[in-house]
C-alpha positions in Angstrom: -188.1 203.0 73.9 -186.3 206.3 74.6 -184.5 208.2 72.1 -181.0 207.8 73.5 -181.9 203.9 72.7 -183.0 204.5 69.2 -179.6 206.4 68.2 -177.6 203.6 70.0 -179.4 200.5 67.9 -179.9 202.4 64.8 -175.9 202.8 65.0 -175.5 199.6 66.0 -177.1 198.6 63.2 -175.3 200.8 60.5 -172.4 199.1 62.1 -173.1 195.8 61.8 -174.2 196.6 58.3 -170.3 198.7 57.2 -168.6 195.7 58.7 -170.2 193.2 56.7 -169.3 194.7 53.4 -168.2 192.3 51.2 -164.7 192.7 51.4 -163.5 188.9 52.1 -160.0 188.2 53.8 -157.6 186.8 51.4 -154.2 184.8 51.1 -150.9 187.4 50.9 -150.9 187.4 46.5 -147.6 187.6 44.9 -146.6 190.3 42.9 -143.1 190.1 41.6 -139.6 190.9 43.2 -138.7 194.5 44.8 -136.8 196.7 43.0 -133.2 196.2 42.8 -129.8 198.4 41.7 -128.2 201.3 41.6 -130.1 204.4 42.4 -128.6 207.1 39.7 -126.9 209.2 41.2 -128.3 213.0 41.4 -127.1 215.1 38.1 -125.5 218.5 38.8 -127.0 221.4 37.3 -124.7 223.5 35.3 -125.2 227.3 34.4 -123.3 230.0 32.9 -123.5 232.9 35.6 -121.0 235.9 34.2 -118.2 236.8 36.5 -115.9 240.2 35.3 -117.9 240.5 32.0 -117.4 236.9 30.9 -119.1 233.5 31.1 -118.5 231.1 34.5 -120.2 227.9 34.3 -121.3 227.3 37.7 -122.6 223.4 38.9 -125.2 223.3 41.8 -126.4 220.0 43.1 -129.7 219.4 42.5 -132.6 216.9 40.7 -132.2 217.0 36.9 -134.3 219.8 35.4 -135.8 220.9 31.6 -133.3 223.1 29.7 -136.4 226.1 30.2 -136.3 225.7 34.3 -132.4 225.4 33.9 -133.1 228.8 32.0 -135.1 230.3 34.5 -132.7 229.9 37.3 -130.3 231.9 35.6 -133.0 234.5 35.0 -133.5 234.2 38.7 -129.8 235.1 39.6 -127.0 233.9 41.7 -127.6 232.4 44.9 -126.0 234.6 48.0 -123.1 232.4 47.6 -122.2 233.1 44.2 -123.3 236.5 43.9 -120.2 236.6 47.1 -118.1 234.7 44.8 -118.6 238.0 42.0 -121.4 235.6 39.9 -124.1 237.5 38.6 -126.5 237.4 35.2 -127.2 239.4 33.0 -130.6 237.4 31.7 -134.1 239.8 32.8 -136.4 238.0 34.8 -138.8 239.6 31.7 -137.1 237.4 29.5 -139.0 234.3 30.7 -141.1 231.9 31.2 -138.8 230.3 28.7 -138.9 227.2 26.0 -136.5 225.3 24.9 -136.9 223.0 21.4 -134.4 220.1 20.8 -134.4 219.7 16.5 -132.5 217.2 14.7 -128.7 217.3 14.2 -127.8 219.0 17.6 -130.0 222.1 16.6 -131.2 223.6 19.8 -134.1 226.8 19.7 -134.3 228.8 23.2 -137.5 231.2 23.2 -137.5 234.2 25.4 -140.4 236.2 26.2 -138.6 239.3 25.8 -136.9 240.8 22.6 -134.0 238.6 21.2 -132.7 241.9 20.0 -132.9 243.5 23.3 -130.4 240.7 25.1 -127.4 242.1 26.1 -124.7 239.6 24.8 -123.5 238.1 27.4 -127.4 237.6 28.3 -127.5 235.3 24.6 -124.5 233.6 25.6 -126.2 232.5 28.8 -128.9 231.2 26.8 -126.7 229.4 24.7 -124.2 227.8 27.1 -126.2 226.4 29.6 -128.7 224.4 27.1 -126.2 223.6 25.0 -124.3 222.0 28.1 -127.4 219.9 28.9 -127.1 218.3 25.3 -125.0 215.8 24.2 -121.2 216.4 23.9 -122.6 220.6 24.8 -122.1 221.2 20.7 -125.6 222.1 19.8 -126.0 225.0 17.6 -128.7 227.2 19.7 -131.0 229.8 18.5 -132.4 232.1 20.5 -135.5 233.7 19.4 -138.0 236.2 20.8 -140.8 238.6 20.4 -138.9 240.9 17.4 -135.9 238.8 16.0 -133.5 236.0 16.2 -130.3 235.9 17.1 -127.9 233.5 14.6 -127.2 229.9 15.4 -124.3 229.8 17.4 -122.3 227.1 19.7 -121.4 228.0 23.3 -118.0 230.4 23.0 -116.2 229.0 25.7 
């Protein structure tokens, strides 16, 4: 037999063998109804961008986010939209990655990876605003904290 021959029955073969696997047809099985209702509607994202030396909350649309991404977009700055609308931030991009802790009674603790101390202050009202929005009723008392101090509980100013 010639060697083209051999390939073509040896695959044959392995063919023959794959196709005969086990795997036995079955009846359609049941497994519950589809899903059903509303789809929730997409929640807007609100920061505090600082317009004329004071705070400007700002929604965007988008998917819902942690308080420390939320964070980091305002770190990130204005979009070229708002920064023609006047919007910018005064939150370093050193300041992150961020963290946010959620505590009992509406406490709120935002940790920068910069110096607390070193945030101007419309840079802590930034970081208190904007989580503090994203909590219930947006009356949290938030502390911000970083690599040499904290900065007092406070509630959003606005």
């Amino acid at each position: 037999m010639s060697r083209a021959r051999r390939v073509l029955a040896a695959s044959l073969a392995s063919l023959v063998a794959v196709a005969g696997c086990g795997v036995r047809p079955s009846d359609v099985i049941p497994v519950g109804a589809p899903p059903s209702g509303a789809v929730a509607p997409a929640r807007p994202i609100t920061l505090y961008l600082v317009k004329k030396g004071k705070l400007s909350p700002v929604t965007r649309p988008g998917r819902r986010l942690s308080q420390a991404d939320t964070l980091a977009l305002l770190a990130a700055g204005p979009t070229a939209a708002e920064q023609a609308r006047g919007l910018t931030t005064d939150i370093p991009l050193e300041a992150g990655p961020f963290s946010v802790t959620t505590g009992p009674a509406g406490r709120v603790v935002v940790t920068v990876s910069a110096g607390a101390g070193e945030l101007s202050t419309r840079a802590v009202e930034q970081s208190v605003c904007t989580p503090a929005t994203a909590t219930l009723q947006g009356t949290a008392d938030v502390t911000v904290t970083g690599t040499d101090k904290d900065v007092d509980p406070r509630k959003c100013p606005e």
